[in-house]
N, C-alpha and C positions, 0 to 999 in steps of 0.2 A: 504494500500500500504506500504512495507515496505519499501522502499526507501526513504519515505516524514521522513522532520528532525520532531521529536517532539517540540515543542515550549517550553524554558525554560518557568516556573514558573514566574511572575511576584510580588511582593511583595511591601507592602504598609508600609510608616514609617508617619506618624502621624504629622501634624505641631500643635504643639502648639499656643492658643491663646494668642498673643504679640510677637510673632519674628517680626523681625525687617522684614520693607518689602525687604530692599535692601540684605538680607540673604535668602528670598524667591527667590528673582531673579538670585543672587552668583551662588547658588548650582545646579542649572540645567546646568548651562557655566560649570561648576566646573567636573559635575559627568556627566553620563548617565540616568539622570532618567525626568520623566516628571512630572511639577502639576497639578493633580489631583481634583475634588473634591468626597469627599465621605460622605453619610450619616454615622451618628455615634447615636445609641440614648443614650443619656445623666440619667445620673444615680444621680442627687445630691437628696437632702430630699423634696422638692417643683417642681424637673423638673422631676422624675419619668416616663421614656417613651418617653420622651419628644424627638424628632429625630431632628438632628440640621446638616447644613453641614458646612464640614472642611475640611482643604486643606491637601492633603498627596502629598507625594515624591514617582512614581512609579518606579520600578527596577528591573533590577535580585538580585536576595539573598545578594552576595558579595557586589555590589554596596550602596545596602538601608543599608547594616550595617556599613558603610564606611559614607555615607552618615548623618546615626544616630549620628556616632563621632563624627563627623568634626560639625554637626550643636550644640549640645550640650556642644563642645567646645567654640565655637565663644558665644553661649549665655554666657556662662560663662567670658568671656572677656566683652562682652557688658554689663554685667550687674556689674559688678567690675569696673568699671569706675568712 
């Protein structure tokens, strides 16, 4: 049907393990995006394969990059303290 909208793209930004939980909570009030969980498999020398779940931040494109800033800044203050 040509009249139906397509559905933008949704996109996934990655939490890190140790953000602070109250900065998990911040950024969904903050932004448009939702937490997620998503399998990730883990690559170090002993977890080889190894599939682990972790939380992302989902969104349109513009948002999750927005999103990316704003979280990577705030660690950066939190951890300068």
């Amino acid at each position: 049907m040509a009249d139906e909208k397509q559905e933008e793209p949704l996109y996934d930004v990655l939490i890190p393990p140790g953000v602070p939980q109250k900065l998990i909570v911040e950024i969904p009030t903050k932004f448009d995006v939702t937490v997620v969980e998503r399998k990730e498999k883990i690559k170090f020398a002993n977890m080889e394969g190894d599939e682990r779940e972790l939380l992302a931040f989902r969104g349109k494109l513009e948002v999750v990059k927005q999103v990316e800033k704003y979280m990577l800044e705030q660690l950066r203050t939190f951890i300068q303290k």
